[in-house]
PDB file of N, CA, C and O in Angstrom, chain B, residues numbered from 101:
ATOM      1  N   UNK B 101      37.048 -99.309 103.530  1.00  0.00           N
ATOM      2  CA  UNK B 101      36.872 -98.522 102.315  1.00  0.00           C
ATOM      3  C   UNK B 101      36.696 -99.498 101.152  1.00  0.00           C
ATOM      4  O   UNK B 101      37.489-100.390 100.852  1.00  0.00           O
ATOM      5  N   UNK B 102      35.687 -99.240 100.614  1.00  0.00           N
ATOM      6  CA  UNK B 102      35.579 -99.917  99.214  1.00  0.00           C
ATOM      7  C   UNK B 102      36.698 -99.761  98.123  1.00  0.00           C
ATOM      8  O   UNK B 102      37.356 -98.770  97.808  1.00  0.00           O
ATOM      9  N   UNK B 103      36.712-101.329  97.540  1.00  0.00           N
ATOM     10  CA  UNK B 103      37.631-100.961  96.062  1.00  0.00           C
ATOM     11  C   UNK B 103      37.106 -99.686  95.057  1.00  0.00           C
ATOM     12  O   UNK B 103      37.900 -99.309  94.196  1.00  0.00           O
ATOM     13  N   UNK B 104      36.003 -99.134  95.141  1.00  0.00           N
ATOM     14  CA  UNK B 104      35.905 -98.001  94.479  1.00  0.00           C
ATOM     15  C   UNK B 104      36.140 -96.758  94.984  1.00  0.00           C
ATOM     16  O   UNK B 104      36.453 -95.770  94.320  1.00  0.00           O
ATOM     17  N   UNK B 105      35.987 -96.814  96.171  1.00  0.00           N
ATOM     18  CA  UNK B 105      36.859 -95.821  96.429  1.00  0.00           C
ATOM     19  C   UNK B 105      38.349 -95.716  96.769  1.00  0.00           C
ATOM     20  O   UNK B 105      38.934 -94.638  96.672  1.00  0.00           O
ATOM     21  N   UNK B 106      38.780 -96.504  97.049  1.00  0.00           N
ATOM     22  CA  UNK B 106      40.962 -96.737  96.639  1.00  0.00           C
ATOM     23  C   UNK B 106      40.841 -96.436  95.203  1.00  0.00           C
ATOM     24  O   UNK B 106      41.940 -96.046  94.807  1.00  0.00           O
ATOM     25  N   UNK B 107      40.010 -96.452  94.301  1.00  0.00           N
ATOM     26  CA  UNK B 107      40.387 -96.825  92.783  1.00  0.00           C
ATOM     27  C   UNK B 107      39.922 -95.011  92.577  1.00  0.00           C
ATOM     28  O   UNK B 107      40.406 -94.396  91.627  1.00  0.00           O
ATOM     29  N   UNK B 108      38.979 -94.318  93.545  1.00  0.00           N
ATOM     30  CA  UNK B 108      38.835 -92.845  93.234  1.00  0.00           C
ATOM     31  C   UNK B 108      39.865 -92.108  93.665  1.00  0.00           C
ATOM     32  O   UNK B 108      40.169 -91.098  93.030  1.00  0.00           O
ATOM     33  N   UNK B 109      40.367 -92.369  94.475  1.00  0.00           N
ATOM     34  CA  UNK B 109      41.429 -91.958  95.198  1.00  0.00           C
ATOM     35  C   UNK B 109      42.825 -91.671  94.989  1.00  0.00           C
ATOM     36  O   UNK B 109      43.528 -90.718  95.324  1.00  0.00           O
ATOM     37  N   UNK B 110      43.145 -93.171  94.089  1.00  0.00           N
ATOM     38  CA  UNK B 110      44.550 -93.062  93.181  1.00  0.00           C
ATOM     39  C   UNK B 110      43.983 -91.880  92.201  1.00  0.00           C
ATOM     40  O   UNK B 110      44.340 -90.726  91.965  1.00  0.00           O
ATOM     41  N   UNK B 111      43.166 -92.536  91.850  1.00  0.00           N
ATOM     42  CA  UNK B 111      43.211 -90.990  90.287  1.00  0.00           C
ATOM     43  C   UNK B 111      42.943 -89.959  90.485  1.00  0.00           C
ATOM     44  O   UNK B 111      43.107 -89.007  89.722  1.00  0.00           O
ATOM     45  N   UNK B 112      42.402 -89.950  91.727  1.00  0.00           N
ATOM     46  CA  UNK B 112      42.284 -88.274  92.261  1.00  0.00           C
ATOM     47  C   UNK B 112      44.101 -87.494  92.498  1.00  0.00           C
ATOM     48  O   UNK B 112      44.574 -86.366  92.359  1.00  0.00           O
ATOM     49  N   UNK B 113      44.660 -88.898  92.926  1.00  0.00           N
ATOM     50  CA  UNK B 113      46.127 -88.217  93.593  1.00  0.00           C
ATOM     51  C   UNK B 113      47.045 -88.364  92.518  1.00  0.00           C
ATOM     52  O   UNK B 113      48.183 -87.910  92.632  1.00  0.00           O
ATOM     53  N   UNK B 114      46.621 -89.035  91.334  1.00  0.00           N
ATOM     54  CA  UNK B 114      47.648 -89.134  90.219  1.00  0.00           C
ATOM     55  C   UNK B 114      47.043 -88.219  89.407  1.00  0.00           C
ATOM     56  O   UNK B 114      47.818 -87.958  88.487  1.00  0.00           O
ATOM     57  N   UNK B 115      45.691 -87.412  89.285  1.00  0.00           N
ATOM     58  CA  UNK B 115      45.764 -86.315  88.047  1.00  0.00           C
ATOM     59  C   UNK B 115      46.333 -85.084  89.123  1.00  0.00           C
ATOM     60  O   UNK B 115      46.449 -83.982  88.586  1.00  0.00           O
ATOM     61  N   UNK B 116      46.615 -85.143  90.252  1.00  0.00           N
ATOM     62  CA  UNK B 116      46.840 -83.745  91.074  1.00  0.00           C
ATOM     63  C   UNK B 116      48.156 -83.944  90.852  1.00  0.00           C
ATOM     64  O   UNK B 116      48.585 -83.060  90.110  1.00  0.00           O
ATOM     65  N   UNK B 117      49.033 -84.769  91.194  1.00  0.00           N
ATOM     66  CA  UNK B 117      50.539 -85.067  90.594  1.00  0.00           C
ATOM     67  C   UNK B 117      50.899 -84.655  89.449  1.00  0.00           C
ATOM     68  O   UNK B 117      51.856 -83.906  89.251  1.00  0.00           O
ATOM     69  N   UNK B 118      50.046 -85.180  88.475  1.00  0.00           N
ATOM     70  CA  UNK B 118      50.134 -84.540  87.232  1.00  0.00           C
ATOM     71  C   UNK B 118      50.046 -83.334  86.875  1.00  0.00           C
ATOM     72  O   UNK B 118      50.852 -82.870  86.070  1.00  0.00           O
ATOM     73  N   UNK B 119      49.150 -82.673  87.353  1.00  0.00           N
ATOM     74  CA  UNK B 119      48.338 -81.361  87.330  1.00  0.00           C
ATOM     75  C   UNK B 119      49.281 -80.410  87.821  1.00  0.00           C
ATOM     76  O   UNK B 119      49.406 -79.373  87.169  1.00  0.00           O
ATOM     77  N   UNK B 120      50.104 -80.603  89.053  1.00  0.00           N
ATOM     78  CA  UNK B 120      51.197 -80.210  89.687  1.00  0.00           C
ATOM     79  C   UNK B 120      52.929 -79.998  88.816  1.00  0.00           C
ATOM     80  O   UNK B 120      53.660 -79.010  88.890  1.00  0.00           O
ATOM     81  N   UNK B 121      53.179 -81.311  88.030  1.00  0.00           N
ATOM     82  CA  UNK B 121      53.892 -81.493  87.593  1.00  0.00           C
ATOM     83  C   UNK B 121      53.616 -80.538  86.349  1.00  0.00           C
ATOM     84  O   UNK B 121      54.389 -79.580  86.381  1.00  0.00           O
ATOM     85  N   UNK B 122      52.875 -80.514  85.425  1.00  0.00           N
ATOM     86  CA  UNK B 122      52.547 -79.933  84.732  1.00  0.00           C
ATOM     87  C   UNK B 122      53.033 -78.367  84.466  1.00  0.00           C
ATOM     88  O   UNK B 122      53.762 -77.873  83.605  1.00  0.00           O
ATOM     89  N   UNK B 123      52.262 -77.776  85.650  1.00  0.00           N
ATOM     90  CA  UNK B 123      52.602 -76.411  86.121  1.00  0.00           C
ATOM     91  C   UNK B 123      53.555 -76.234  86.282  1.00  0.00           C
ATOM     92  O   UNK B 123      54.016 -75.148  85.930  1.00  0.00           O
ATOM     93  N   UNK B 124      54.509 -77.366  87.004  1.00  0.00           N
ATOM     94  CA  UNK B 124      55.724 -76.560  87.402  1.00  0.00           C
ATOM     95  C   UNK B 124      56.510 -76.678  85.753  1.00  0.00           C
ATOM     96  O   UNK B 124      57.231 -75.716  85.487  1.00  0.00           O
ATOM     97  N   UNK B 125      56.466 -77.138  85.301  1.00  0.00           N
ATOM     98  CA  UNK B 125      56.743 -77.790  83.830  1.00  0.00           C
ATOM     99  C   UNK B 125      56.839 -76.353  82.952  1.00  0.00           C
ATOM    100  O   UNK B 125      57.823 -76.064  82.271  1.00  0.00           O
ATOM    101  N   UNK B 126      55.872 -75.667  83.063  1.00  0.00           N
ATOM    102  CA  UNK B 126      55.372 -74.277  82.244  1.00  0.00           C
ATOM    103  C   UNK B 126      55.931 -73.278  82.862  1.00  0.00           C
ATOM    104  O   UNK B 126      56.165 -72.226  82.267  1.00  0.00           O
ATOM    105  N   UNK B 127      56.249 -73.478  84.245  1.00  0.00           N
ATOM    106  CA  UNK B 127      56.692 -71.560  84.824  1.00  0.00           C
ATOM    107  C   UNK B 127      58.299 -71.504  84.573  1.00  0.00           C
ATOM    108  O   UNK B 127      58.991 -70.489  84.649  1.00  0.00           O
ATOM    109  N   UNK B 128      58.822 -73.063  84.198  1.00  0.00           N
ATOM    110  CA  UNK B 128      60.278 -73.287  84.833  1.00  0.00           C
ATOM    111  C   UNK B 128      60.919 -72.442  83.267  1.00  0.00           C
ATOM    112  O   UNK B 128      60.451 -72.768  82.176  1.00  0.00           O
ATOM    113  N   UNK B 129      61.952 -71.424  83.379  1.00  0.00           N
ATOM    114  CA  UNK B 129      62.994 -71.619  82.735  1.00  0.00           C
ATOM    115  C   UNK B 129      63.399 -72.344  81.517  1.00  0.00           C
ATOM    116  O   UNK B 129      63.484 -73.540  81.797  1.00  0.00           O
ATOM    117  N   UNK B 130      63.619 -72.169  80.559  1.00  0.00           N
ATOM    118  CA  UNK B 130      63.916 -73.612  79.383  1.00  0.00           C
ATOM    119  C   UNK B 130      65.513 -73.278  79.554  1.00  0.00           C
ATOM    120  O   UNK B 130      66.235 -74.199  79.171  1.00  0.00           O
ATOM    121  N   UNK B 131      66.075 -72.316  79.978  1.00  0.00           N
ATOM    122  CA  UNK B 131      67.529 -72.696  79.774  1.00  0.00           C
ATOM    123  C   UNK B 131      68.308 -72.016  78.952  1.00  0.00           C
ATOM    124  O   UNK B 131      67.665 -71.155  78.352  1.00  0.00           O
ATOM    125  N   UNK B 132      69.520 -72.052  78.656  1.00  0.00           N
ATOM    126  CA  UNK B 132      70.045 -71.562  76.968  1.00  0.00           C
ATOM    127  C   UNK B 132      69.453 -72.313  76.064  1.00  0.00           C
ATOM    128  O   UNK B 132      69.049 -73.462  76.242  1.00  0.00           O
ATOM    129  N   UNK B 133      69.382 -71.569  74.910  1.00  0.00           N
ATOM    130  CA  UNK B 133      68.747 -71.908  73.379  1.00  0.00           C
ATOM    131  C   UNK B 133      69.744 -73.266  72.673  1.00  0.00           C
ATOM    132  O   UNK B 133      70.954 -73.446  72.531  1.00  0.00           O
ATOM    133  N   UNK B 134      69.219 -73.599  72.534  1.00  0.00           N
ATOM    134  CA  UNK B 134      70.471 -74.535  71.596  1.00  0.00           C
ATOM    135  C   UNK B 134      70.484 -74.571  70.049  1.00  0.00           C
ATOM    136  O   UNK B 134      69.396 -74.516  69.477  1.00  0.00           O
ATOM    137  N   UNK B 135      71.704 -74.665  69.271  1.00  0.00           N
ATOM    138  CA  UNK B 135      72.231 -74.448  68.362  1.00  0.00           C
ATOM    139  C   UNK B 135      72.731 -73.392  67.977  1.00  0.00           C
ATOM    140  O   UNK B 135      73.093 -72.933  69.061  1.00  0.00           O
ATOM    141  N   UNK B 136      73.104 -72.456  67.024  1.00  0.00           N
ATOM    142  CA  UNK B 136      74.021 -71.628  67.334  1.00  0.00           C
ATOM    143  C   UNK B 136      73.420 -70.314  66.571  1.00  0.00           C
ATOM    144  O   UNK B 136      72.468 -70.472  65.806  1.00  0.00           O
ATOM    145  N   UNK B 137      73.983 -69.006  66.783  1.00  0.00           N
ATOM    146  CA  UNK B 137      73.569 -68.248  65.925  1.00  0.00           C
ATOM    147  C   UNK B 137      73.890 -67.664  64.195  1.00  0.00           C
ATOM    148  O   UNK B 137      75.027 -67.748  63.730  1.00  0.00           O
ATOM    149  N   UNK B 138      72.894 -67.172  63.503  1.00  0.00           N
ATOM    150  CA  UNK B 138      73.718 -67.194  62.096  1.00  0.00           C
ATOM    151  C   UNK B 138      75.089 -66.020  61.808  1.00  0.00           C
ATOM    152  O   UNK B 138      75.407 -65.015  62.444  1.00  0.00           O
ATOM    153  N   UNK B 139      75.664 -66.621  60.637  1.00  0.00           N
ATOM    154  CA  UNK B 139      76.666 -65.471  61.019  1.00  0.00           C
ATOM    155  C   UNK B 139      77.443 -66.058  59.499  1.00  0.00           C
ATOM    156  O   UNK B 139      76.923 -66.703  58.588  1.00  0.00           O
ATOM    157  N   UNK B 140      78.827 -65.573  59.635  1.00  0.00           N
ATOM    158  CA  UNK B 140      79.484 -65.633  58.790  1.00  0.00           C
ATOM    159  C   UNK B 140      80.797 -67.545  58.799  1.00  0.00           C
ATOM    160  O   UNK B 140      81.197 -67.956  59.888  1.00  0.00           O
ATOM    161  N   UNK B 141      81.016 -67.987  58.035  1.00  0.00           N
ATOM    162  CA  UNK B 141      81.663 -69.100  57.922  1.00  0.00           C
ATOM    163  C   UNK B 141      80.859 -70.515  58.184  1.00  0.00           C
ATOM    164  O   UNK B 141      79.652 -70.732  58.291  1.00  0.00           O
ATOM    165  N   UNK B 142      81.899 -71.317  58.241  1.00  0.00           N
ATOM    166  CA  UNK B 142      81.211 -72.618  58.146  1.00  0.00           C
ATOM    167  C   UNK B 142      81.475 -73.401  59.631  1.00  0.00           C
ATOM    168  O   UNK B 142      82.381 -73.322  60.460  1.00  0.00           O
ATOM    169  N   UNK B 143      80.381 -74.099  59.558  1.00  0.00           N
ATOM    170  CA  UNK B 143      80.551 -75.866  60.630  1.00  0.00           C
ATOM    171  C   UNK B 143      81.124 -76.915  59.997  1.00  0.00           C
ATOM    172  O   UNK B 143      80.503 -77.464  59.087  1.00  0.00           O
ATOM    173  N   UNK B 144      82.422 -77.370  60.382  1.00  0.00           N
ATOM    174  CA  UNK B 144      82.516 -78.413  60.172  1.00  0.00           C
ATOM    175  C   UNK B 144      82.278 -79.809  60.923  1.00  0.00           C
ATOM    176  O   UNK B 144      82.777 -79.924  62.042  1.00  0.00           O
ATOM    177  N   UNK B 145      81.561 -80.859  60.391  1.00  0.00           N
ATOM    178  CA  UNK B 145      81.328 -82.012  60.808  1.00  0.00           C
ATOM    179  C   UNK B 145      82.343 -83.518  60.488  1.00  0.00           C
ATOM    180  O   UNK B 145      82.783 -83.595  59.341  1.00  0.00           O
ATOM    181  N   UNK B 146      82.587 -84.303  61.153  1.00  0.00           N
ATOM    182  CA  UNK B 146      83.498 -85.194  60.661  1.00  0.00           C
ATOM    183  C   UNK B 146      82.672 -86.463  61.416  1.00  0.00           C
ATOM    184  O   UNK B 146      82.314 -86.490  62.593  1.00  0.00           O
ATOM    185  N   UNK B 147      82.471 -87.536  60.355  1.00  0.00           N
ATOM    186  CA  UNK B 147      81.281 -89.052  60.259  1.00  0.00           C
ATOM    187  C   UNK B 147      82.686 -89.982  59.976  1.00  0.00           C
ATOM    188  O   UNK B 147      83.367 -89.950  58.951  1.00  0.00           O
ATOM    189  N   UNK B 148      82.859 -90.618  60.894  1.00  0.00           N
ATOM    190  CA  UNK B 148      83.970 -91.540  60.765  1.00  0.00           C
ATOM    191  C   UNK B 148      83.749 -93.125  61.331  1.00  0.00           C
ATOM    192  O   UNK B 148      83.516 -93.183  62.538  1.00  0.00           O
ATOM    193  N   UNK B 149      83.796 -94.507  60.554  1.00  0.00           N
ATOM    194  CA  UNK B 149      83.124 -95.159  60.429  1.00  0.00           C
ATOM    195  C   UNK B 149      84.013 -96.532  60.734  1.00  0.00           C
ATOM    196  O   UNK B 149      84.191 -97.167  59.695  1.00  0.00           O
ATOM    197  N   UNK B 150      84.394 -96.917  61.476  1.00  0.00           N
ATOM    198  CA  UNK B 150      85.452 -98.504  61.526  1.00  0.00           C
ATOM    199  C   UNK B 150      84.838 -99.550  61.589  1.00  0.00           C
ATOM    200  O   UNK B 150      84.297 -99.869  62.647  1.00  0.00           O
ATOM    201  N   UNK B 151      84.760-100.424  60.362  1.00  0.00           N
ATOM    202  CA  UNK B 151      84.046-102.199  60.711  1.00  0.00           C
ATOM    203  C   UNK B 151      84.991-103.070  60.834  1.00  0.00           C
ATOM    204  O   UNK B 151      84.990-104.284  60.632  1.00  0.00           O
ATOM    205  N   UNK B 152      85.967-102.215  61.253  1.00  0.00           N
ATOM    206  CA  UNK B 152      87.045-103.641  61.754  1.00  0.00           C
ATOM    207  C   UNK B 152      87.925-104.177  60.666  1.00  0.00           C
ATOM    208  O   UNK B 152      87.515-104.059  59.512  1.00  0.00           O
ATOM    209  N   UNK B 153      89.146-104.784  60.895  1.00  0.00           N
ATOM    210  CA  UNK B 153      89.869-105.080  60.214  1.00  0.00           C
ATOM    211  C   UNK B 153      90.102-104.617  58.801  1.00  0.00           C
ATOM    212  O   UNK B 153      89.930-105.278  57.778  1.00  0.00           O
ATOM    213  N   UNK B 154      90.593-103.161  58.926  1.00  0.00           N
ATOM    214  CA  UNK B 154      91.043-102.205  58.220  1.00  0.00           C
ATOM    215  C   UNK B 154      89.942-101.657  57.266  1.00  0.00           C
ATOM    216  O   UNK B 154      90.373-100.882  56.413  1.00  0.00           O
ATOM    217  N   UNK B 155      88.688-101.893  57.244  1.00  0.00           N
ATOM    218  CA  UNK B 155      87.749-101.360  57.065  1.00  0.00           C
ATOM    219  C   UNK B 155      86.875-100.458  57.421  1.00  0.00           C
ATOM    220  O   UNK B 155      86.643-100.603  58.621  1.00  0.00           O
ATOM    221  N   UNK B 156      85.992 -99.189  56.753  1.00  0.00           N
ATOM    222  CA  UNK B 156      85.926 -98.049  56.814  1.00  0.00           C
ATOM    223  C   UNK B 156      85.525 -96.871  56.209  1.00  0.00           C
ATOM    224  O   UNK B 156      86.149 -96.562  55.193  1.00  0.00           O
ATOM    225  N   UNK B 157      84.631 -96.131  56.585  1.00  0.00           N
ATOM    226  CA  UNK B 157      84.914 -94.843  55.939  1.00  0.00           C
ATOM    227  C   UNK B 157      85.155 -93.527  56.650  1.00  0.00           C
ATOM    228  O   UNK B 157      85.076 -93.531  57.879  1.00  0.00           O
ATOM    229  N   UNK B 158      85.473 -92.266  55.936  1.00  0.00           N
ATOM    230  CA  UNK B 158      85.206 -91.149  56.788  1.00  0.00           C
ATOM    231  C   UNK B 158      85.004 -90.223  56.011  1.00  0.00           C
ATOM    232  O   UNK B 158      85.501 -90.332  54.891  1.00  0.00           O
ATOM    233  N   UNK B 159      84.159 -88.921  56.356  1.00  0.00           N
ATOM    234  CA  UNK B 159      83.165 -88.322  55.649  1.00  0.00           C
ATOM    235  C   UNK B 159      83.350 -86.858  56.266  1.00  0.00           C
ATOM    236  O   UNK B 159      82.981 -86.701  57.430  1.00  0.00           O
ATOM    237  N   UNK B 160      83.678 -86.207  55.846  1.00  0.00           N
ATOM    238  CA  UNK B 160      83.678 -84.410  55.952  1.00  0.00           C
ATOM    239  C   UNK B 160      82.358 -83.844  55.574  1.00  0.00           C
ATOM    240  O   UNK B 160      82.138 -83.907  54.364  1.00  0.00           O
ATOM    241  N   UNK B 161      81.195 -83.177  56.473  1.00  0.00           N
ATOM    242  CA  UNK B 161      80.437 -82.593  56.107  1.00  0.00           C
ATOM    243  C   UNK B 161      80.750 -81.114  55.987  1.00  0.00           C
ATOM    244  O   UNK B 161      81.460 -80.833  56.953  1.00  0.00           O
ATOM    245  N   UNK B 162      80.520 -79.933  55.159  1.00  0.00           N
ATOM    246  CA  UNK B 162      80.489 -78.351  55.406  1.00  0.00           C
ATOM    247  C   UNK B 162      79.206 -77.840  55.482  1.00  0.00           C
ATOM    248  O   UNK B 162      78.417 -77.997  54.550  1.00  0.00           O
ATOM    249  N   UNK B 163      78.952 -77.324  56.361  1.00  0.00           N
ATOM    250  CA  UNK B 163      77.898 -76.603  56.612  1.00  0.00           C
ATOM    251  C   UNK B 163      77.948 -75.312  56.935  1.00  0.00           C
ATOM    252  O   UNK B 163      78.579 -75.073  57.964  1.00  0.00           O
ATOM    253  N   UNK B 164      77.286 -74.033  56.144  1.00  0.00           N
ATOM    254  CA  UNK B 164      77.369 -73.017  56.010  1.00  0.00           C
ATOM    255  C   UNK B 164      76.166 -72.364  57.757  1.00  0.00           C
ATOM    256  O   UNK B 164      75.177 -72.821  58.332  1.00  0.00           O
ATOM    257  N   UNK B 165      76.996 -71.228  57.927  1.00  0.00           N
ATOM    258  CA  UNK B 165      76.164 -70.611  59.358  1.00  0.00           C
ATOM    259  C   UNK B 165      75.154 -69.927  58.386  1.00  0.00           C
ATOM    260  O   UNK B 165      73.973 -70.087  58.696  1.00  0.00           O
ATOM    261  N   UNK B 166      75.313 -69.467  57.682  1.00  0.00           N
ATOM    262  CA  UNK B 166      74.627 -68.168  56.653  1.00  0.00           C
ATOM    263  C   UNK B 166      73.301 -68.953  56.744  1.00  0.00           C
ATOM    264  O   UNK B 166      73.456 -70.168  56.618  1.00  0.00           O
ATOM    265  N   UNK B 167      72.050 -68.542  56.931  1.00  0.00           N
ATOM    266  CA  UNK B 167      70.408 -69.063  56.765  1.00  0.00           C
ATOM    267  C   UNK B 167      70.540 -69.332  55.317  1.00  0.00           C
ATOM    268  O   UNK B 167      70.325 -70.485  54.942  1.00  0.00           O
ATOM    269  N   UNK B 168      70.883 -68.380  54.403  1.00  0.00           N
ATOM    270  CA  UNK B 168      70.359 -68.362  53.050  1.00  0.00           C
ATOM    271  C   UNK B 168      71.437 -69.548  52.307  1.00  0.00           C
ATOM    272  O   UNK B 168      71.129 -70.356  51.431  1.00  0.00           O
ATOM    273  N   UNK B 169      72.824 -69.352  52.981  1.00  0.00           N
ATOM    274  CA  UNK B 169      73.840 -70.300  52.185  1.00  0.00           C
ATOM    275  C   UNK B 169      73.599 -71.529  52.673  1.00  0.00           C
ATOM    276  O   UNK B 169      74.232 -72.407  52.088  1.00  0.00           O
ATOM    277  N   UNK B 170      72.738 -71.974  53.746  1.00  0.00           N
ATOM    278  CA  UNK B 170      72.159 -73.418  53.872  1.00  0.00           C
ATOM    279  C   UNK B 170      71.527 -73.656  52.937  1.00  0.00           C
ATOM    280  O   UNK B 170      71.878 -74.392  52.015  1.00  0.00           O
ATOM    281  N   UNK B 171      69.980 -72.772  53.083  1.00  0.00           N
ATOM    282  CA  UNK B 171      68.850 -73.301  52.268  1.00  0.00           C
ATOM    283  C   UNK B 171      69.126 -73.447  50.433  1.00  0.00           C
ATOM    284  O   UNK B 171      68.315 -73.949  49.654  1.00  0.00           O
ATOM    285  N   UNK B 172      70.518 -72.847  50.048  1.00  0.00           N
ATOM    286  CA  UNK B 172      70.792 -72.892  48.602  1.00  0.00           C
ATOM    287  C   UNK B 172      71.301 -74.253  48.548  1.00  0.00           C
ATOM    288  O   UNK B 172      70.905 -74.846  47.544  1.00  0.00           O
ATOM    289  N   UNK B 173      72.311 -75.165  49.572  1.00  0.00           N
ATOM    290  CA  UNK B 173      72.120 -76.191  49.427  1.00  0.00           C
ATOM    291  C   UNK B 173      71.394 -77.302  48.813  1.00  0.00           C
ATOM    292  O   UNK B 173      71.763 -78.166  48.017  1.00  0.00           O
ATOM    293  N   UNK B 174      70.051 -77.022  49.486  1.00  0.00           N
ATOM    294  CA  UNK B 174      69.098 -78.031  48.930  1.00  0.00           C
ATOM    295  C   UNK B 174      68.323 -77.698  47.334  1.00  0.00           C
ATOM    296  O   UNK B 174      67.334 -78.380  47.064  1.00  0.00           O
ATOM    297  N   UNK B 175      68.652 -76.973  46.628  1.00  0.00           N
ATOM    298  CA  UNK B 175      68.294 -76.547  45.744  1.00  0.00           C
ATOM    299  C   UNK B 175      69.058 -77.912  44.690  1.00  0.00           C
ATOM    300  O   UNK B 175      70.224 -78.306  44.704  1.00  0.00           O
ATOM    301  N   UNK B 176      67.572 -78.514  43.610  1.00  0.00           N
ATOM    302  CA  UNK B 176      68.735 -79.081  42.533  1.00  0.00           C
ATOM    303  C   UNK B 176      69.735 -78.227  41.961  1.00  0.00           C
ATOM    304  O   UNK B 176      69.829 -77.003  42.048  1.00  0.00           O
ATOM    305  N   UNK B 177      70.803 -79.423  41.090  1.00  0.00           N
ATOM    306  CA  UNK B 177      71.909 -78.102  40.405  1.00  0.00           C
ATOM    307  C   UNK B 177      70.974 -78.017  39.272  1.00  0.00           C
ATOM    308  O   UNK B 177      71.391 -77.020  38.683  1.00  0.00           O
ATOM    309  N   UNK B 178      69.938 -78.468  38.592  1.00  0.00           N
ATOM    310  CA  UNK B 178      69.459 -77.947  37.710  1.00  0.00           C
ATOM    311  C   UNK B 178      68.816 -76.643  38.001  1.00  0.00           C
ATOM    312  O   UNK B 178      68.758 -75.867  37.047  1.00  0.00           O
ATOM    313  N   UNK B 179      68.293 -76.230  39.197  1.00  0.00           N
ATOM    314  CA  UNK B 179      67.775 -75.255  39.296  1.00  0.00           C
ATOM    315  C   UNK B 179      68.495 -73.973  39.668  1.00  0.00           C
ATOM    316  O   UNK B 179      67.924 -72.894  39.823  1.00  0.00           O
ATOM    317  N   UNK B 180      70.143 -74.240  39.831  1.00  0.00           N
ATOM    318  CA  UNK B 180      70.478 -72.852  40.490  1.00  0.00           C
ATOM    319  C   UNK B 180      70.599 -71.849  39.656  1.00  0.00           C
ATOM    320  O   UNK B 180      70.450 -71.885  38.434  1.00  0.00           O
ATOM    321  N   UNK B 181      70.943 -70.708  40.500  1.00  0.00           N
ATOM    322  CA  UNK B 181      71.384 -69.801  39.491  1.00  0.00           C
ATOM    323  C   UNK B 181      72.320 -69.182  39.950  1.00  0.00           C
ATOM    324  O   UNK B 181      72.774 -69.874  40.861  1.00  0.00           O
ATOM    325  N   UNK B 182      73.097 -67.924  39.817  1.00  0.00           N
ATOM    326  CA  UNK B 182      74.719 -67.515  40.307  1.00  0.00           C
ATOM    327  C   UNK B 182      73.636 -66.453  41.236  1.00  0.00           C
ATOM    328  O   UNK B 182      74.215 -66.379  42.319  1.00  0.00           O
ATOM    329  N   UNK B 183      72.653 -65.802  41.311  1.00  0.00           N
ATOM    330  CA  UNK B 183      72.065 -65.082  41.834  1.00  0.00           C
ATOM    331  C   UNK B 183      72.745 -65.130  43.632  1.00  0.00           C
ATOM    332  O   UNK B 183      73.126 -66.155  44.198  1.00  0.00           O
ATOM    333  N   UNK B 184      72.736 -64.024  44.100  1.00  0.00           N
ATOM    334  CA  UNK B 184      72.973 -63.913  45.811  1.00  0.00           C
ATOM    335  C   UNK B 184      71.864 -62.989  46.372  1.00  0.00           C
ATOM    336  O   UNK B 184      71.813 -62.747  47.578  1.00  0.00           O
TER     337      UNK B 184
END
C-alpha cells in the first residue's frame, strides 16, 4: 500500500471517530443544571488568603439569590435610586 493511501486511511478513520464522537456528544444527557435557582436570601462566599508568617487577608462576599437584587449591585452609587 502506498504512503497515500495509509495517509487516506488515517483520515478517513479519524473524521469517522470524530464524526462518531460527535454524535454521541449531542444525544447524551447534559445532567443537572448547575448553579442554583432564584429565590429569596443571600450566598455567602468567604476568600481567605495566608502568605505566611502571620500574613493575610480574608474577605466576606454577599451575594443576593434575587435576579434583580444582583443586577442593582452593579449599578454606580451615583446612579441609584430607592426605587424596587
Amino acid at each position: 500500500m502506498s504512503s497515500g493511501g495509509v495517509i487516506a486511511l488515517l483520515a478517513t478513520g479519524i473524521a469517522l471517530v470524530l464524526g462518531l464522537k460527535a454524535r454521541q456528544s449531542l444525544r447524551h444527557d447534559p445532567g443537572p443544571t448547575r448553579g442554583q435557582l432564584p429565590g429569596d436570601g443571600v450566598t455567602v462566599l468567604r476568600a481567605e488568603y495566608q502568605s505566611g508568617m502571620g500574613g493575610g487577608e480574608e474577605t466576606e462576599y454577599t451575594i443576593p439569590k434575587d435576579p434583580q437584587a444582583y443586577a442593582r449591585l452593579f449599578v454606580p452609587k451615583e446612579k441609584r435610586t430607592d426605587r424596587r
